[in-house]
C-alpha positions in Angstrom: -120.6 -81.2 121.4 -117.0 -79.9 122.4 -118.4 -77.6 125.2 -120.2 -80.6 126.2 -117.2 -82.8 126.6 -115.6 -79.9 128.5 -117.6 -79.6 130.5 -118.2 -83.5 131.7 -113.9 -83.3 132.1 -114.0 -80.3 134.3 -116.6 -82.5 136.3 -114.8 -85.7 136.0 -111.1 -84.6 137.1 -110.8 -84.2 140.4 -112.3 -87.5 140.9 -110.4 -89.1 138.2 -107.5 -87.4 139.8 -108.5 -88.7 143.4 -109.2 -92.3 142.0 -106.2 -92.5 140.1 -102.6 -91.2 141.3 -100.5 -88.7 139.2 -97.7 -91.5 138.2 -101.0 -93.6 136.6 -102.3 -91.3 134.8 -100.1 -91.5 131.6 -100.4 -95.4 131.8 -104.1 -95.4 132.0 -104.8 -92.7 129.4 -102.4 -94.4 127.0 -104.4 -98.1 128.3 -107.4 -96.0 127.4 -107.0 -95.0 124.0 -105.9 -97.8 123.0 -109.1 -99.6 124.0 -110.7 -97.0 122.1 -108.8 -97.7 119.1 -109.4 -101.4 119.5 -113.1 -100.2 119.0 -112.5 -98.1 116.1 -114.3 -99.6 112.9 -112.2 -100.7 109.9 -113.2 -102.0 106.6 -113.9 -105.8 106.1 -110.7 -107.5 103.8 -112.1 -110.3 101.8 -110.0 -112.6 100.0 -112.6 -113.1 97.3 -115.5 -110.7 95.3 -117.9 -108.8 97.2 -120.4 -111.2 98.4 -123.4 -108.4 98.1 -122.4 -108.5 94.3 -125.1 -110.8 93.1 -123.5 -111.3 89.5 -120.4 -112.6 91.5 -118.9 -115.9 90.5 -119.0 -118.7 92.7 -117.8 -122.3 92.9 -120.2 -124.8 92.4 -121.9 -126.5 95.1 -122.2 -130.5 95.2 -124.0 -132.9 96.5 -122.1 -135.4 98.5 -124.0 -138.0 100.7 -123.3 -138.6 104.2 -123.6 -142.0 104.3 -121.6 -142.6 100.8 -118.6 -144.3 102.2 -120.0 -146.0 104.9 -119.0 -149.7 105.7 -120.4 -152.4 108.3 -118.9 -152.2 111.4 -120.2 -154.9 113.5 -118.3 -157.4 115.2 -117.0 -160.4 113.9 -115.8 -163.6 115.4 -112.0 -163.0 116.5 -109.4 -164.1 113.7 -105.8 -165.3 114.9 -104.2 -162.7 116.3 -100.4 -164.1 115.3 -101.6 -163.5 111.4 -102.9 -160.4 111.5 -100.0 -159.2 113.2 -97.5 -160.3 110.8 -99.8 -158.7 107.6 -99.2 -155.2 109.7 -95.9 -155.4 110.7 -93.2 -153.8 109.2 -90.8 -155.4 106.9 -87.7 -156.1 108.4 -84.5 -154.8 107.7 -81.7 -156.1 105.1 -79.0 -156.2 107.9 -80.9 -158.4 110.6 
């Protein structure tokens, strides 16, 4: 496998050398291996047990409705407006 990388860079050089000037060539072999290390594969972190662990402990699951909370929402007739505002408002302050 070495000889055969060898040999592909022997091939590969003087067009990678024509393609990309001298000053480059440090910038886009560092650019390079780095990509290359992006691609490298690391071990999975998990905050919690192994999930392929089937005697793992889990929290329990519930059932929660969708429609559980749900209130009318059709229109009414109009109420006066000067009331409602006053039940919303804020209270106003001691010194005015």
């Amino acid at each position: 496998m070495p000889a055969q990388n060898l040999a592909r860079l022997a091939a590969v050089d003087p067009v990678a050398t024509t393609l990309v000037p001298m000053p480059f060539k440090a910038l886009f072999l560092s650019l390079a291996l780095l990509f290359l290390a992006g691609c490298a594969t690391k071990p999975a972190v998990s905050a919690g047990p192994d999930p392929s662990d089937p005697g793992a402990r889990t929290s329990r699951a519930e059932y929660s409705s969708t429609l559980g909370r749900y209130t009318s929402q059709r229109p009414v007739a109009p109420a006066a407006w000067k009331k409602q505002n006053e039940q919303v408002a804020p209270a106003p302050k001691s010194g005015e």
